[in-house]
RODO-2510 file (C-alpha; in nm, 4 decimals, decimal comma):
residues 496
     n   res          X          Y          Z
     1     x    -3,0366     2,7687    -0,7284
     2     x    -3,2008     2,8178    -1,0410
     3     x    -3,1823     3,2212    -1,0050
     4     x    -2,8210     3,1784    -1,0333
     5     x    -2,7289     3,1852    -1,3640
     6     x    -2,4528     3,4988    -1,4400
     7     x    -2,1883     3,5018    -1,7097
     8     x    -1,9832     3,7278    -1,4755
     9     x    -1,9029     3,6629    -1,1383
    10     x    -1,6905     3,9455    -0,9617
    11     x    -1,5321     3,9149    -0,6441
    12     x    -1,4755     4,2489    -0,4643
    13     x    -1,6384     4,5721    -0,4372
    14     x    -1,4316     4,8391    -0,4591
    15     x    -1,3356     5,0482    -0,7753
    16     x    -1,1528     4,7751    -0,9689
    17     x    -1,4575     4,5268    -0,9175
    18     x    -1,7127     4,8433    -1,0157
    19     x    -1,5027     4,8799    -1,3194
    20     x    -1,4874     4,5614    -1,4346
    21     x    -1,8562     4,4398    -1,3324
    22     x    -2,0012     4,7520    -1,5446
    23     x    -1,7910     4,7274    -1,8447
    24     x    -1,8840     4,3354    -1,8447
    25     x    -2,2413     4,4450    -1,7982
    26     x    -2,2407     4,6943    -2,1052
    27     x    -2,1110     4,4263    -2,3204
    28     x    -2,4003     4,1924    -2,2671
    29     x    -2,2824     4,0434    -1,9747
    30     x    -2,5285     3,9039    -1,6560
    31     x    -2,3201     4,0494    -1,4025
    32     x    -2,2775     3,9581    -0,9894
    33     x    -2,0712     4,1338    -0,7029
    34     x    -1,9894     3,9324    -0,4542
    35     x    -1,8613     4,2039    -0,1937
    36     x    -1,7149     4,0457     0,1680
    37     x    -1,8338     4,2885     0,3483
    38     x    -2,1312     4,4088     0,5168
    39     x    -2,2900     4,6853     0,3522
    40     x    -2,2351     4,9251     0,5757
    41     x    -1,8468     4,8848     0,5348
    42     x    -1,8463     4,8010     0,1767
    43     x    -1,5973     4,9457    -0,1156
    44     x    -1,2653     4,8138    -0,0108
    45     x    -1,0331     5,0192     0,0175
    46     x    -1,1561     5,2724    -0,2619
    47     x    -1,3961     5,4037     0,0509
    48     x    -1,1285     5,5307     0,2257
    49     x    -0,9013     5,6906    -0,0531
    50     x    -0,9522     6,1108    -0,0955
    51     x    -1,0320     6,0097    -0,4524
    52     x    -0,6919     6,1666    -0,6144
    53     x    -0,7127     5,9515    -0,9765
    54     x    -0,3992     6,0157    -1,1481
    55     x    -0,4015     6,0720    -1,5679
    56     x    -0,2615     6,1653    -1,8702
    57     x    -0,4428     6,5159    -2,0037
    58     x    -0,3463     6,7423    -2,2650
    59     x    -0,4514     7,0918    -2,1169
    60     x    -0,8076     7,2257    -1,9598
    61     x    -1,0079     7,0960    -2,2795
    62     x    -0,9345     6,7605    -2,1729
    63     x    -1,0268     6,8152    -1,8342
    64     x    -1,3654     6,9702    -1,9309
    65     x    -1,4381     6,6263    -2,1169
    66     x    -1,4426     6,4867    -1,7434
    67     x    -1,5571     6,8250    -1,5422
    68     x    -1,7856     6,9985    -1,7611
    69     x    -1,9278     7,1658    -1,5220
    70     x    -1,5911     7,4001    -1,4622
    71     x    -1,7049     7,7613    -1,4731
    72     x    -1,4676     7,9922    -1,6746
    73     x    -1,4076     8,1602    -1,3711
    74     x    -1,2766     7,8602    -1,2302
    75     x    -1,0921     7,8211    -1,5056
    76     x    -0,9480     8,1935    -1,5388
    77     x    -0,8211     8,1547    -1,1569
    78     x    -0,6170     7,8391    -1,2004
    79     x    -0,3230     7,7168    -1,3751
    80     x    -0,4194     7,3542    -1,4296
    81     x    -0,0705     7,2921    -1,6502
    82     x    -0,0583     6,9711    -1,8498
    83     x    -0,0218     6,5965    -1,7501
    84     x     0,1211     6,4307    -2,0804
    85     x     0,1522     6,0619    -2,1215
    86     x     0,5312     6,0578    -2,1451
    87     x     0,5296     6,2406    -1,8400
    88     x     0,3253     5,9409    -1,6516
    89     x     0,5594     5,6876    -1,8138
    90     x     0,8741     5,9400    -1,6578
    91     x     0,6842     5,9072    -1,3427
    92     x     0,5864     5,5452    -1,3388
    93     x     0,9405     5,3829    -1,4432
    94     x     1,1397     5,6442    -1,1565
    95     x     0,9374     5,5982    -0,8947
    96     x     0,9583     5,2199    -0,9644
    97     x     1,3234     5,2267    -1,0523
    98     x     1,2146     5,1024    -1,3873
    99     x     1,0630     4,7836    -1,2808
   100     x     0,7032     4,8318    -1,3981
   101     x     0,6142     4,5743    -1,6400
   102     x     0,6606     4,7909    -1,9585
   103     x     0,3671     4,6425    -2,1426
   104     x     0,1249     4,6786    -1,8535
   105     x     0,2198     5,0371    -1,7713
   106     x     0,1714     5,0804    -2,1927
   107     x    -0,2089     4,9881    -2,1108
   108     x    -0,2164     5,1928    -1,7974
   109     x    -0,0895     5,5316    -1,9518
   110     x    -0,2523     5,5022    -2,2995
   111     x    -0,6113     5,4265    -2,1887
   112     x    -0,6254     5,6299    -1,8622
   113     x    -0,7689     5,9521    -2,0010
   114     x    -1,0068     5,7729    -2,1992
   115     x    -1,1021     5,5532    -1,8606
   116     x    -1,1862     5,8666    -1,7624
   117     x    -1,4359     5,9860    -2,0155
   118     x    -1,5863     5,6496    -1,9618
   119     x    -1,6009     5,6621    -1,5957
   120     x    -1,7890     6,0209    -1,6116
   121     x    -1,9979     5,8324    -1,8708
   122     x    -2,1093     5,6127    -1,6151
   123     x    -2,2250     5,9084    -1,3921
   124     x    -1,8727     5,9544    -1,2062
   125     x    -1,8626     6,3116    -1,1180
   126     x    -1,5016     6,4781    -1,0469
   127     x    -1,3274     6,8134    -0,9026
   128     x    -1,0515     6,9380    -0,9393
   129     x    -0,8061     6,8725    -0,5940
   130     x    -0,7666     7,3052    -0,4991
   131     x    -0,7205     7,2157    -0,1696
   132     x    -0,4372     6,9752    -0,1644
   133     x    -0,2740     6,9208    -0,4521
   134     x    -0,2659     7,3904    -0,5913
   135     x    -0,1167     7,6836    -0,3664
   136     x    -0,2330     7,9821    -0,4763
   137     x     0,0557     8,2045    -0,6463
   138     x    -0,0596     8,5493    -0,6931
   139     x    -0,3793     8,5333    -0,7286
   140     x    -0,4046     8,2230    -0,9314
   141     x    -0,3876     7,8087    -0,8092
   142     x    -0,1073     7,6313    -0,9428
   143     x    -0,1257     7,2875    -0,9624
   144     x     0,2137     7,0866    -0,9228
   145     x     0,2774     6,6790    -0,8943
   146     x     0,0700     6,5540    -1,2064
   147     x    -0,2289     6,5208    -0,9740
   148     x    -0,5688     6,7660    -1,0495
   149     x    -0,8372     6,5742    -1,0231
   150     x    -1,0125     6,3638    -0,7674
   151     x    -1,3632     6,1645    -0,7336
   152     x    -1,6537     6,4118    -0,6404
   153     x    -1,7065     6,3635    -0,2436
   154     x    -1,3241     6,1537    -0,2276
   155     x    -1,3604     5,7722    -0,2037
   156     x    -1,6925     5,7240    -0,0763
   157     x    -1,8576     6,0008    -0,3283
   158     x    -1,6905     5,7268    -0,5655
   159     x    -1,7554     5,4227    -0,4653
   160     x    -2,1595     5,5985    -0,4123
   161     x    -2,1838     5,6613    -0,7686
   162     x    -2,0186     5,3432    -0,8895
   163     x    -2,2920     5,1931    -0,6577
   164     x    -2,5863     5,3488    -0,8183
   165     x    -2,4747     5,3059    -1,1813
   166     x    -2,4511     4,9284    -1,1349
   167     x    -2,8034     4,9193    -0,9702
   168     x    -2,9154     5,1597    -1,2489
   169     x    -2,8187     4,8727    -1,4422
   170     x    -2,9482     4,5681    -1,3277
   171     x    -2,6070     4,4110    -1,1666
   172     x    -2,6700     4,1974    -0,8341
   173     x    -2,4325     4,2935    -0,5443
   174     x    -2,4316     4,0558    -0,2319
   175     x    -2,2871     4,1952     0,0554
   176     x    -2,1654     3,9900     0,3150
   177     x    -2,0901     3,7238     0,0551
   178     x    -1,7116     3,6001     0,0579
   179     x    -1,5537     3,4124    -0,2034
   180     x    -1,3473     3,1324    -0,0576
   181     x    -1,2807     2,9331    -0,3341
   182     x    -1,2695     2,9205    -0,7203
   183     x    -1,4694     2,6016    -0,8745
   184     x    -1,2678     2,5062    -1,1634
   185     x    -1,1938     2,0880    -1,3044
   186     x    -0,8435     2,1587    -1,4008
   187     x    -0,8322     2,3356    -1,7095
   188     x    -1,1808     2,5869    -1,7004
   189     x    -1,3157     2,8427    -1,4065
   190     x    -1,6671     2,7449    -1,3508
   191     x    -1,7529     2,9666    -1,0772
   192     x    -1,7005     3,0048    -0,6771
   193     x    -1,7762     2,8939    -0,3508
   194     x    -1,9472     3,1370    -0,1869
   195     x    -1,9765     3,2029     0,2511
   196     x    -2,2839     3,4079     0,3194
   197     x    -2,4723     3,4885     0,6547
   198     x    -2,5586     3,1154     0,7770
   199     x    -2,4995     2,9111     0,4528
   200     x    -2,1822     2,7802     0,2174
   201     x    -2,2855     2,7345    -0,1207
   202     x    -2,1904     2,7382    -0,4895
   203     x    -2,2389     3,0171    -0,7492
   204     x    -2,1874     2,9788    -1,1162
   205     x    -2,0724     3,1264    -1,3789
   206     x    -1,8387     3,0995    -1,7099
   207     x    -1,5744     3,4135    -1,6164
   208     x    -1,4901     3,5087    -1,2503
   209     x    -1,3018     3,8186    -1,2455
   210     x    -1,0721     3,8522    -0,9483
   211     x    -1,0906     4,2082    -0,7541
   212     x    -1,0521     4,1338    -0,3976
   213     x    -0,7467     4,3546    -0,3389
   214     x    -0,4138     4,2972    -0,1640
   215     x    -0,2969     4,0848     0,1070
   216     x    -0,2284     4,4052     0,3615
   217     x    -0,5096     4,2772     0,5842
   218     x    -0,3170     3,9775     0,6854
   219     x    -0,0777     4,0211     0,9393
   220     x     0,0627     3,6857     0,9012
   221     x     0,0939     3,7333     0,5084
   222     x     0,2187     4,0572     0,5553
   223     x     0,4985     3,9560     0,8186
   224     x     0,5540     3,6280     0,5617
   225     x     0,6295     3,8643     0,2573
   226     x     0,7381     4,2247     0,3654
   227     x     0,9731     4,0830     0,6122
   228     x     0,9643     4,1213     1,0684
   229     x     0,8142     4,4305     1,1881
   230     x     0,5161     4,4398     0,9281
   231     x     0,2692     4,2931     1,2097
   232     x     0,3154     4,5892     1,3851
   233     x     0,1274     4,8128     1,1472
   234     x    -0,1512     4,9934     1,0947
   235     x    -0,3950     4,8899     0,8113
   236     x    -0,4767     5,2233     0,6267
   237     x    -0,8106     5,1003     0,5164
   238     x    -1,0817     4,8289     0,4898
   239     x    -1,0007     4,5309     0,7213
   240     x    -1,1471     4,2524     0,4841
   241     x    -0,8382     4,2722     0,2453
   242     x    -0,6939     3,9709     0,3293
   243     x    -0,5402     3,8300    -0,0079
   244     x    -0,8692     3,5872    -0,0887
   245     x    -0,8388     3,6242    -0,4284
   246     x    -0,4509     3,6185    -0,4853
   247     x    -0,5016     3,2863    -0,2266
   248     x    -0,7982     3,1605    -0,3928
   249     x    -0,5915     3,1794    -0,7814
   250     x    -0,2687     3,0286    -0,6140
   251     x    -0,4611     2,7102    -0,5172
   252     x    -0,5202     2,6428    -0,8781
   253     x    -0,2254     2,7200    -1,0425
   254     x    -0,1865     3,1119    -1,0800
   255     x     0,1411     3,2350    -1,1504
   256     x     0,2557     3,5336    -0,8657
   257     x     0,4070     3,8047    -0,9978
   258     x     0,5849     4,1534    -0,8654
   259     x     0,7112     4,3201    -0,5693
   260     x     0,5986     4,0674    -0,3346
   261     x     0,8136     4,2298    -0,0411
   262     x     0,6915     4,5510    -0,1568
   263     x     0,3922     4,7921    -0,0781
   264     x     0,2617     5,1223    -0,0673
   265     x     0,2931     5,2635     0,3146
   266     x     0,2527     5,6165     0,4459
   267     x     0,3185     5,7577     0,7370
   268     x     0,0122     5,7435     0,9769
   269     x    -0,0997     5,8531     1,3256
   270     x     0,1187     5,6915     1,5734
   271     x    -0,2035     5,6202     1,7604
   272     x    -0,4509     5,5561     1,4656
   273     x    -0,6392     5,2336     1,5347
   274     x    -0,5645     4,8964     1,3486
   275     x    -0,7844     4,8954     1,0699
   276     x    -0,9161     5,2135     0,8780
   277     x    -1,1764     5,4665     1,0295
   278     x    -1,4470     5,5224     0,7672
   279     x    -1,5437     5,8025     0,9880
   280     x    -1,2183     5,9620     0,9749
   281     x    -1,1284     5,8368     0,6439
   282     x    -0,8049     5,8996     0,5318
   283     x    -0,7145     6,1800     0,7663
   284     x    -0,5131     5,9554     0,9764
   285     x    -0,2353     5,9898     0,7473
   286     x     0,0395     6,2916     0,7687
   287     x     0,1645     6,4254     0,3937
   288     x     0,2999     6,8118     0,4779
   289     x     0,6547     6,6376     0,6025
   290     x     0,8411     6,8179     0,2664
   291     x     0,7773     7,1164     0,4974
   292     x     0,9356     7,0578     0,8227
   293     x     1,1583     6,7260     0,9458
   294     x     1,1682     6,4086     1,0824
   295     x     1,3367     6,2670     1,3518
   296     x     1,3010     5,9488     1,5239
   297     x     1,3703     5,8034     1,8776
   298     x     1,6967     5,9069     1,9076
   299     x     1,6804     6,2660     1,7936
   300     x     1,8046     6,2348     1,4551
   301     x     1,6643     6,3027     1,1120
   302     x     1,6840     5,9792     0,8892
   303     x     1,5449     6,0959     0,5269
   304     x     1,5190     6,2777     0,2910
   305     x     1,1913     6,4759     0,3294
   306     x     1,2649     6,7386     0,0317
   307     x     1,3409     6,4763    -0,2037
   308     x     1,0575     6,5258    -0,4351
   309     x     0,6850     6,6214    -0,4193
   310     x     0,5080     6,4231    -0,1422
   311     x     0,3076     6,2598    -0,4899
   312     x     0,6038     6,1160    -0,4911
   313     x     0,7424     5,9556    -0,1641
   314     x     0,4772     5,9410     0,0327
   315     x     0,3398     5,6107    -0,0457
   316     x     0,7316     5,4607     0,0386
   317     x     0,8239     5,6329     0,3496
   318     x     0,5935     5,4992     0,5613
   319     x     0,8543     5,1735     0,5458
   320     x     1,0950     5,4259     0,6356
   321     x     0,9295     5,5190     0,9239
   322     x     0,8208     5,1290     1,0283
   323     x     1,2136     5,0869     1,0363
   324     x     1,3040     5,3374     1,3050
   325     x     1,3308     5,3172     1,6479
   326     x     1,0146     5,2119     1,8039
   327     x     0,8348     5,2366     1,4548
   328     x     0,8040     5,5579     1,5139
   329     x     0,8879     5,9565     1,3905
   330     x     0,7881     6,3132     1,5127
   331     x     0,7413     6,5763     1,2082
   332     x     0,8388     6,8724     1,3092
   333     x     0,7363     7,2368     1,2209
   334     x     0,7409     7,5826     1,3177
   335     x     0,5870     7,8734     1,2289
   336     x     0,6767     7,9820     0,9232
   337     x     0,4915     7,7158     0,7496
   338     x     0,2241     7,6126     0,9982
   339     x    -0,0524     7,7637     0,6913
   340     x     0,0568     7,5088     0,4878
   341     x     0,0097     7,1691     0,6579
   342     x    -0,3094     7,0019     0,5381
   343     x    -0,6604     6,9801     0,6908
   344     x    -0,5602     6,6309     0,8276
   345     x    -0,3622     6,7969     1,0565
   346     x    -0,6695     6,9777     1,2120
   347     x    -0,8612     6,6809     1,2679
   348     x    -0,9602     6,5841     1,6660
   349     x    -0,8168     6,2344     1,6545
   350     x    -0,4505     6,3421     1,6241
   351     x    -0,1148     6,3049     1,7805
   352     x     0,0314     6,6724     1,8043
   353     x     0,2401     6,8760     2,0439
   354     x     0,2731     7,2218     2,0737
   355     x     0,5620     7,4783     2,2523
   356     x     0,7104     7,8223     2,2626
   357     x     1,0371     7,7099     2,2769
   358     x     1,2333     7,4139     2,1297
   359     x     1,3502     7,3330     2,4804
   360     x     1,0355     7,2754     2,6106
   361     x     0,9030     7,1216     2,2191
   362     x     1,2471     6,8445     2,3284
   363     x     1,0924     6,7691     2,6800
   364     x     0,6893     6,6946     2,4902
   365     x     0,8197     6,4343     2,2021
   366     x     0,7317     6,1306     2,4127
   367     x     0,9945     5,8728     2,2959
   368     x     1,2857     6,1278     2,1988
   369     x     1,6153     6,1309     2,3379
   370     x     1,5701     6,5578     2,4163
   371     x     1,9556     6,6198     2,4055
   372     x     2,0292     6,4326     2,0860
   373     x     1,7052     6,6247     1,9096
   374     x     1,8033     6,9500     2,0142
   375     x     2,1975     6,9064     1,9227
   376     x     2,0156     6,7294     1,5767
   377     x     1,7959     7,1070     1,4899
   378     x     2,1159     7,2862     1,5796
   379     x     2,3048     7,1709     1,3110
   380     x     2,0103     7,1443     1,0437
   381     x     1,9428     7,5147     1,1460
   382     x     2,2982     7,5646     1,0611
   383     x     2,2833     7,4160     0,7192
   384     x     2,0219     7,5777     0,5550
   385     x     2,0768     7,7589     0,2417
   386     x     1,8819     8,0532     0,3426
   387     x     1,9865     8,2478     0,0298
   388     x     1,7845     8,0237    -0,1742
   389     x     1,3820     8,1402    -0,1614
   390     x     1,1100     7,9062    -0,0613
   391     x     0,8258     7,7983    -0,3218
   392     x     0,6538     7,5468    -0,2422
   393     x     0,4989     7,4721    -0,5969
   394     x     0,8097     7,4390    -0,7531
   395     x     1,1111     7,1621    -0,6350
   396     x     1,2826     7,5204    -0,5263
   397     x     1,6510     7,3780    -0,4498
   398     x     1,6678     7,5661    -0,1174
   399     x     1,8475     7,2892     0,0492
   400     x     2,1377     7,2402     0,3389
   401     x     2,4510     7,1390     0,2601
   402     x     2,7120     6,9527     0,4873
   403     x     2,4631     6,7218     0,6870
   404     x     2,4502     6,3059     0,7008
   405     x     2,1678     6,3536     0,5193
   406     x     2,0875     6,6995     0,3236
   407     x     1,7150     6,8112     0,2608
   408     x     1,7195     6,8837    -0,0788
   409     x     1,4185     7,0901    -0,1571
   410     x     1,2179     7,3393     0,0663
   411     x     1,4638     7,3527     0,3689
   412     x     1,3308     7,6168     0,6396
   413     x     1,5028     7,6373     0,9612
   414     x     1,3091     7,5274     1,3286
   415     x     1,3120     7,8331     1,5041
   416     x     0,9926     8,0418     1,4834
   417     x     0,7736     7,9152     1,7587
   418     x     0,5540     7,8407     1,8157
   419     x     0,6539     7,4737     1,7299
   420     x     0,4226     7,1776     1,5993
   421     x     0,5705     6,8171     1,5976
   422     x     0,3490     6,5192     1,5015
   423     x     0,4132     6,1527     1,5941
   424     x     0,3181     5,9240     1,2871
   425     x     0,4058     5,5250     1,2383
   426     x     0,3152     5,2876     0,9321
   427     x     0,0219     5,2779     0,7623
   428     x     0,0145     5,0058     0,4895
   429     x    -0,2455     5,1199     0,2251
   430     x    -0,1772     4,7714    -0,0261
   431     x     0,0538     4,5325    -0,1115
   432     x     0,2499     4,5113    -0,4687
   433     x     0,2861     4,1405    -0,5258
   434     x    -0,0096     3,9646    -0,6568
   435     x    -0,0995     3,7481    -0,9514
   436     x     0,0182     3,7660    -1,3340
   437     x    -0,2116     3,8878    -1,5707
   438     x    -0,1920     3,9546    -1,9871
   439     x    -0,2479     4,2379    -2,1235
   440     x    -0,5998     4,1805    -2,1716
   441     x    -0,6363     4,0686    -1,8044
   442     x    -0,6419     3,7070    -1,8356
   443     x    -0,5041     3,5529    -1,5118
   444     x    -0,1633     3,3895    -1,6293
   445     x    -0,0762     2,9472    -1,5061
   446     x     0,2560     2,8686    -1,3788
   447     x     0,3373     2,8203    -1,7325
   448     x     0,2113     3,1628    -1,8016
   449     x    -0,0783     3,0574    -2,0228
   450     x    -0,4262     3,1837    -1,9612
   451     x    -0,6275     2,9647    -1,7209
   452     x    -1,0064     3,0094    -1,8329
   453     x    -1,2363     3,1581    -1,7479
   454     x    -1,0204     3,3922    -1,4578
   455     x    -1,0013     3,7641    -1,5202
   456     x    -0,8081     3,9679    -1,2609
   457     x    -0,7545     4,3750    -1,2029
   458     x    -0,6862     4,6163    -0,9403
   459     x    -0,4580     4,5888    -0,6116
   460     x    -0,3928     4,1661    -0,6523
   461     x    -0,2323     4,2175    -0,9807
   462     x     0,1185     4,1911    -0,9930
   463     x     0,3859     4,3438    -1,1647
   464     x     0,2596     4,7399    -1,1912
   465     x     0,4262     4,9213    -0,9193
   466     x     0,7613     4,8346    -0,7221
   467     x     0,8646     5,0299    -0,4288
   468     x     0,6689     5,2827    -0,4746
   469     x     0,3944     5,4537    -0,6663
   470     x     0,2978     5,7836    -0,8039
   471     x     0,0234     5,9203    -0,5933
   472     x    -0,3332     5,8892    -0,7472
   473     x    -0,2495     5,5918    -0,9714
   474     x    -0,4594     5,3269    -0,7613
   475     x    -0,7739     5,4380    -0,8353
   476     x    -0,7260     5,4484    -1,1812
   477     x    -0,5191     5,1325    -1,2166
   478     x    -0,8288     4,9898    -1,0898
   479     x    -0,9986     5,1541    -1,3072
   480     x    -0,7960     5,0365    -1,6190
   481     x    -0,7782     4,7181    -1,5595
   482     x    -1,1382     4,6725    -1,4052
   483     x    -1,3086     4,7851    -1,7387
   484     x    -1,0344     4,5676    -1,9532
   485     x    -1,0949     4,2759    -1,7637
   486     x    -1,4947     4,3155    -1,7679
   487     x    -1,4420     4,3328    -2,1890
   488     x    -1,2509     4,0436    -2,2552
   489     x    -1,4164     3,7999    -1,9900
   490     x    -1,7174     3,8700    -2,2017
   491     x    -1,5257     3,8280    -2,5470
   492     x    -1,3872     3,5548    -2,4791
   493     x    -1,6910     3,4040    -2,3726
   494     x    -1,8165     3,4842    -2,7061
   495     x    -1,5348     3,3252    -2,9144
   496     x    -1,5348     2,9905    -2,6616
***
């Protein structure tokens, strides 16, 4: 087809792909999007984020370069703190237990404030996160776990005004067009195959930049690479994430790369459905756990829930929970800090049971071996370091001592009623393994040279998080990457 003639072929159309097809674009570039699926569910999984982007900022000056329309008052009320670069690097290599490729976490910490800037350049609005990520401390939000700032109207707000800035500027998105294969004679990409409503056919194009996602959609992948028991989850969010562009770059050569067992997995309503909700979003999921306990089928707590700020362990302990009895847990509150769980625990789709007494709370957690759980809040009651006050801002230390497993921060005894608990399973958000890139985004060969022409960035890139990531950091390691990997599949156009 004669019409189709791009220098920039992009497969996916979430944030990463955005990224990448609009920095391509302002270089020069003729730019496609060649987005699986339909319209009406497009934006991968960036649709059903709450739009937390995690970065490095020096103070509120920074964050008026993004926000500008913060009002002083706004500003007067709220202690926004600072979010230094070293302090995302702190973050990135614990969290991983200092696996994260050092020279690709260089790229992701240096240039994510100035991502940023570029992003509200493109018309990206943001907000600061008051409602989950600040308590209010005497009169004034404090904001705690590196995280401030999120996407004006949460995922789909972003993926809307990545939408309209690529139409603003003349790039072609075809929805309901999946890539299925790259064209390429054995030493240069030359484009993709292409399966749209009623026809296969062949698009060209000098660069293909891969941005497709992770492999979470695929049961069979994930049960293949995560290990037994992975089937059984539930997909956070879109249910076209099926690994076609880590698949599609294997078949001609790419080198895999990273925590290929690994992934980021919350916990999630026990009875959410299979794939994500776009009209529920991400409310499915269940992050106020630091405040109460878990136990699973037999009555017994198995983790840590005051380890760190949920920023910080909730994308792992969804595994966690996948390993217990029955893939299941109950959280477990009472009333002392019923204010404080999140507005995703309000929502009408939700697991939740409610009592006066713990006796009769025992007798409503469908699953639970009553005796065991009631023996199991006995002794955590017992344990508590009551002596040491509650803060939720801060990791305050009140802890138990003398248990199998100790709660080390914000440890409240379960005996105000009345009592919440909260069944939750697995929800895998993405996968870690994918494909080996450079640092300027270049899809890396078996022999880890460049194969040409292939450009890769977002959730199939390998090598970037390991066990676990530091909430907010997907959005703008798509972000990152996306806008690298637009820039040098056009550069390198111009130097071949």
């Amino acid at each position: 087809m004669a019409e189709d003639s791009f220098d920039v072929i992009v497969v996916g159309g979430g944030n990463a792909a955005f990224c990448a097809a609009l920095s391509a674009q302002e270089q020069g570039a003729r730019v496609v999007m060649l987005e699986r699926a339909p319209e009406e569910e497009a934006g991968g999984n960036t649709r059903f984020t709450a739009g937390a982007i995690r970065f490095a900022y020096r103070g509120v000056e920074d964050l008026k370069a993004i926000m500008p329309d913060l009002t002083e008052q706004e500003i007067a009320q709220t202690d926004f703190g600072t979010y230094t670069e070293d302090q995302f690097f702190d973050d990135m290599f614990r969290v991983t237990r200092n696996r994260t490729d050092p020279a690709l976490c260089e790229i992701l910490v240096r240039r994510s404030f100035e991502t940023m800037k570029w992003l509200h350049g493109k018309g990206v609005r943001f907000a600061p996160i008051w409602g989950r990520q600040a308590f209010k401390v005497e009169g004034k939000f404090k904001f705690w776990g590196g995280l401030t700032v999120e996407a004006y109207g949460g995922g789909p707000g972003l993926v809307q005004a990545e939408t309209e800035a690529a139409r603003r500027r003349g790039i072609e998105i075809r929805y309901a067009s999946r890539a299925i294969a790259i064209l390429h004679d054995g030493f240069r990409v030359q484009g993709v195959r292409v399966k749209a409503p009623g026809r296969i056919y062949e698009l060209k194009a000098p660069a293909v930049i891969l941005a497709a996602g992770g492999f979470q959609g695929d049961a069979e992948w994930r049960t293949r690479y995560l290990g037994p028991g992975w089937e059984l989850a539930k997909v956070r969010g879109t249910r076209f994430n099926t690994g076609d562009g880590i698949k599609m770059a294997l078949e001609i050569g790419a080198s895999p790369f990273g925590n290929w067992s690994g992934c980021h997995a919350v916990q999630w309503d026990f009875n959410a459905p299979e794939y994500g909700d776009l009209a529920v979003g991400d409310a499915f999921q269940k992050h106020s756990y630091p405040w109460g306990v878990l136990v699973n089928a037999n009555g017994r707590r198995f983790l840590d829930e005051g380890a760190d700020f949920r920023n910080y362990t909730y994308a792992k302990y969804g595994r966690v929970v996948l390993e217990q009895p029955g893939n299941f847990a109950w959280q477990v509150f009472d009333r002392k800090v019923l204010h404080l769980l999140r507005d995703e625990y309000r929502i009408r789709q939700v697991t939740r049971v409610r009592a006066d007494t713990l006796e009769e709370l025992a007798g409503k957690l469908e699953g639970v071996d009553g005796t065991a759980f009631l023996e199991e809040i006995r002794r955590y009651n017992a344990a508590v370091r009551q002596d040491i006050p509650f803060n939720p801002n801060v990791k305050d230390g009140r802890r138990t001592e003398g248990l199998g497993v100790d709660k080390t921060n914000w440890a409240n005894t379960i005996e105000e009623p009345p009592f919440e608990a909260y069944q939750v399973g697995c929800g895998i958000t993405f996968t870690f393994g994918g494909l080996r890139i450079d640092t300027e985004a270049r899809v890396l060969d078996a022999d880890q040279a460049p194969i040409p022409g292939l450009y890769a960035c977002g959730e199939l890139v390998g090598g970037i998080f390991y066990f676990n990531y530091p909430g907010g950091s997907g959005l703008i390691n798509g972000a990152v990457f996306g806008r690298l990997a637009g820039a040098t599949a056009v550069a390198d156009r111009k130097v071949g």
